[in-house]
N, C-alpha and C positions, 0 to 999 in steps of 0.2 A: 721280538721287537717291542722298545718299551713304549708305554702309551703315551703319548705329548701330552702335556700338562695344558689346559682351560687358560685361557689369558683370565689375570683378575680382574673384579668389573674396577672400573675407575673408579674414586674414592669422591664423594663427597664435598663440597671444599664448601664452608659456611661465613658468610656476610654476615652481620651487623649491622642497619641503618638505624642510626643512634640519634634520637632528636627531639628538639622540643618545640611545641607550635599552640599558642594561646587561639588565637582566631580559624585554626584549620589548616590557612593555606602553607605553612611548612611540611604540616601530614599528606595536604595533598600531592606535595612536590614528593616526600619524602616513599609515597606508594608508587610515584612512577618511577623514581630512580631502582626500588627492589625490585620491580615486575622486570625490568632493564637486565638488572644482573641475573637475573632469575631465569631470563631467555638465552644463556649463556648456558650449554650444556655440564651437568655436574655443578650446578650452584646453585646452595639455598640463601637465600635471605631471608631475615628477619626482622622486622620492624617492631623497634624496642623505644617508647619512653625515657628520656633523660632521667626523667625524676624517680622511675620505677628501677633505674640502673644505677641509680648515686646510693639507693639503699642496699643494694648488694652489687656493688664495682666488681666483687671478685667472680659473677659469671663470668666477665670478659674473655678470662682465657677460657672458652669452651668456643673462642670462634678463630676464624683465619683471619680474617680483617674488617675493617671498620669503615661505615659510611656515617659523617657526623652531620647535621642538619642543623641549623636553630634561625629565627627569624633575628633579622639587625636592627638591634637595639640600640637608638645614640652612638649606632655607628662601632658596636661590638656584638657579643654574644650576648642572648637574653640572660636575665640573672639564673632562673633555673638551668639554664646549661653551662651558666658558671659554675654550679654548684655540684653539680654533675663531674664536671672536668676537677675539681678542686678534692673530689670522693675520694677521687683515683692515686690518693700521695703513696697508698702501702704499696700497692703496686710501681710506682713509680721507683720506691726504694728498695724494690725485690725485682726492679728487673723484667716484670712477669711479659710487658708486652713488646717488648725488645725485638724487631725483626717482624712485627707483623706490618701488612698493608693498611694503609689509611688513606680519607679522601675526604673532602667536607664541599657540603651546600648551603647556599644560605636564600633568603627572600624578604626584599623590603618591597612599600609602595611608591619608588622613586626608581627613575631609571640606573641613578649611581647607588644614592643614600648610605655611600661608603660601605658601602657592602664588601670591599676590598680589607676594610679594616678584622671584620669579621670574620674572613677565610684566614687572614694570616694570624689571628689567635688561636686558632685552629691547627694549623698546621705548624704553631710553635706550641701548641701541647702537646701533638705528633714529635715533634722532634725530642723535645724534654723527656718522652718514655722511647725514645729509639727507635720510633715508625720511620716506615720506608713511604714518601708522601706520592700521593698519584694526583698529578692534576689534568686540565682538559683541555682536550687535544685538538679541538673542532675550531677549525676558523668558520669566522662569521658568514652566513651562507648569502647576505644578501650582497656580498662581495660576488656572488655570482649569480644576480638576480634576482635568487629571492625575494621576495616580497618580505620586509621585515617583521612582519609579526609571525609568519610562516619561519622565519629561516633558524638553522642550528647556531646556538651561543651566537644570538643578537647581540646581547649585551656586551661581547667581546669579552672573556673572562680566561685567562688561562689557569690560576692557580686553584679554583674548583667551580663548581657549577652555581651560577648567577639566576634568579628567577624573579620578578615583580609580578607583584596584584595591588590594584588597584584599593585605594583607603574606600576600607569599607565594603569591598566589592565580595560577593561571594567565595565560599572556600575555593570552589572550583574553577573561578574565572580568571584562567591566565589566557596569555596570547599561544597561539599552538607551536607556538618556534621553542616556549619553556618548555611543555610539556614534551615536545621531540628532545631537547635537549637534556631534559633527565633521563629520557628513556636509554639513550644513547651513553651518557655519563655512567650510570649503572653497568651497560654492557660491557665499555668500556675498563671499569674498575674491577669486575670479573675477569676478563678476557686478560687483563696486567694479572692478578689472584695466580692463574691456571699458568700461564706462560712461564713466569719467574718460580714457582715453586718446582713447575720442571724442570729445569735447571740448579735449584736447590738454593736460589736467592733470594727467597724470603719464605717465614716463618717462624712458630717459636722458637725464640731464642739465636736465629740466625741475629750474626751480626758482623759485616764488614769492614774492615778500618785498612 
């Protein structure tokens, strides 16, 4: 009788949260959304520096997907994660990130402060390299009583994860409905990571048409 073969362990599947944050509170947001994906069984994240990835873009392909973060500036991306997104043209023109996952976060001191403008640069630099974009999924919890500073995406944000802090206020001082709502976002952009690659719908080099 032949011996059954050992199931192999499941593979690893590795995040990126990609971000840049002057006064902290983008780093802050940007730790709970990895800790997020991270409680998702088989996933690492990594919390990487804009600036420390504009001078070498081409780690990128050593991951499965991408979490982008920057605070909203004049109602776009700070200039360092322009600069960051603008690194990335060889890859752009090789293809390299074609078929990976992507997702982006942002945080101003305003409850709107066009923070919408800032996802959708985001997500049209996702599109320009070929990502497959994940946005968030949580309707607003105070629609079910919630208490809104407690509740999930307060802010209402479906095309990625929304957070405010306060001008001036501590890195750490958000409302605790942000700090669930990244933890959740993270989970969320794993749990999409694992699903679709079982099925063989994203990845490098995957690409649909």
């Amino acid at each position: 009788m032949m011996p059954q073969a050992l199931p192999s362990a499941p593979s690893v599947r590795t995040l990126a949260v990609i971000y840049h944050s002057a006064q902290g509170h983008t780093a802050h947001i940007a730790s709970h959304v990895a800790a997020g994906a991270e409680s998702v069984p088989g996933t690492s994240a990594v919390l990487l520096q804009a600036t420390d990835v504009a001078r070498e873009s081409a780690l990128l392909v050593e991951y499965d997907g991408y979490i982008f973060g920057s605070p909203t500036y004049l109602g776009g991306v700070s200039g360092p994660f322009k600069l960051f997104m603008d690194a990335t043209g060889g890859l752009w023109r090789s293809r390299r990130l074609a078929g990976r996952l992507a997702a982006g976060f942002t945080v101003s001191s305003l409850p709107a402060g066009d923070k919408q403008s800032t996802l959708l640069s985001m997500l049209t630099f996702c599109m320009q390299h070929g990502m497959l974009w994940v946005g968030n999924p949580f309707l607003p919890e105070q629609h079910a009583g919630v208490p809104e500073t407690e509740a999930a995406n307060r802010l209402g944000s479906w095309t990625g994860m929304m957070a405010q802090a306060g001008h001036g206020a501590p890195e750490h001082d958000f409302p605790p409905g942000d700090i669930k709502t990244a933890r959740m976002f993270g989970q969320h952009v794993a749990a999409t990571l694992h699903r679709l690659e079982r099925h063989g719908q994203v990845g490098p080099g995957v690409q649909r048409i």
